[in-house]
N, C-alpha and C positions, 0 to 999 in steps of 0.2 A: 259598688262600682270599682274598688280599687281590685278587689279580687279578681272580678272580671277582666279587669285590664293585664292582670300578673297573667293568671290562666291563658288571654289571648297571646302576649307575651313568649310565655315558657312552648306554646304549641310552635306558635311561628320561630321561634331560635328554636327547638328540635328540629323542626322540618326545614329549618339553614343548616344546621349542621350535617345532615343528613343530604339535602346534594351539594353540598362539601366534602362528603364524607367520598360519596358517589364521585364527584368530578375527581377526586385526587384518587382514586383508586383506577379513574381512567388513565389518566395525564402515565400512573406509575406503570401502569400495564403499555402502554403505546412506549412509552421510554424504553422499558426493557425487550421488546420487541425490535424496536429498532436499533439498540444495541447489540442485540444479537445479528439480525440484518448485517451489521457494516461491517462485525466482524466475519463474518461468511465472507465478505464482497472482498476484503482485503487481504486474503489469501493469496498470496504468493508463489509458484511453484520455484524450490530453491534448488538453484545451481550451485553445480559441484563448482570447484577451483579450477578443473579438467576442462567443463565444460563453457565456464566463463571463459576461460581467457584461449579458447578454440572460437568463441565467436566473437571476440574480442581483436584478436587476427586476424578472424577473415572481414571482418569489417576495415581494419586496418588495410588489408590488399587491396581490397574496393576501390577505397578512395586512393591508394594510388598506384594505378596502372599500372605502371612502369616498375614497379616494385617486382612485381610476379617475375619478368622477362630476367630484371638481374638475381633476381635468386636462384632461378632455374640455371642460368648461367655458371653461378658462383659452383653451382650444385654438381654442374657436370666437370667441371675446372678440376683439375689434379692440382693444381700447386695453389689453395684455398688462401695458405697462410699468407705463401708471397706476393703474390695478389693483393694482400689489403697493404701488409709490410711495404711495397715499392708505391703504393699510392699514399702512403704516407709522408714517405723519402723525400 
């Protein structure tokens, strides 16, 4: 009887071990799968220095209006310096 009981034993823990073996060979294959997944998804397309801070500006104009009108101003002004110089005064 007691051999019996070992032999039933020893089959039933191989055949734990065994979808044990199986469940963590799934768990490790869906982990690195979607490891790889998130790193694809997180890809970034990267901006030059150029390119940032050209849409960085034009965002800045956006929001304020009235910003465009006095640079265009500034822009066609011949006396640029004295201009800010006498509004400082």
């Amino acid at each position: 009887m007691l051999k019996e009981t070992t032999v039933v034993q020893n089959n039933v823990s191989n055949e734990a071990k065994n979808i044990a073996s199986a469940a963590l060979s799934v768990v490790k294959d869906t982990a690195a799968a979607a490891a790889s997944n998130r790193g694809e998804n997180e890809k970034k397309p990267k901006l030059s220095v150029l390119d940032k801070t050209k849409k960085d500006w034009g965002e800045f104009k956006e929001e304020n209006n009235g910003m465009e009108e006095e640079l265009d101003a500034y822009k066609k002004s011949s006396n640029q310096y004295m201009d800010k110089v006498s509004v400082r005064v």
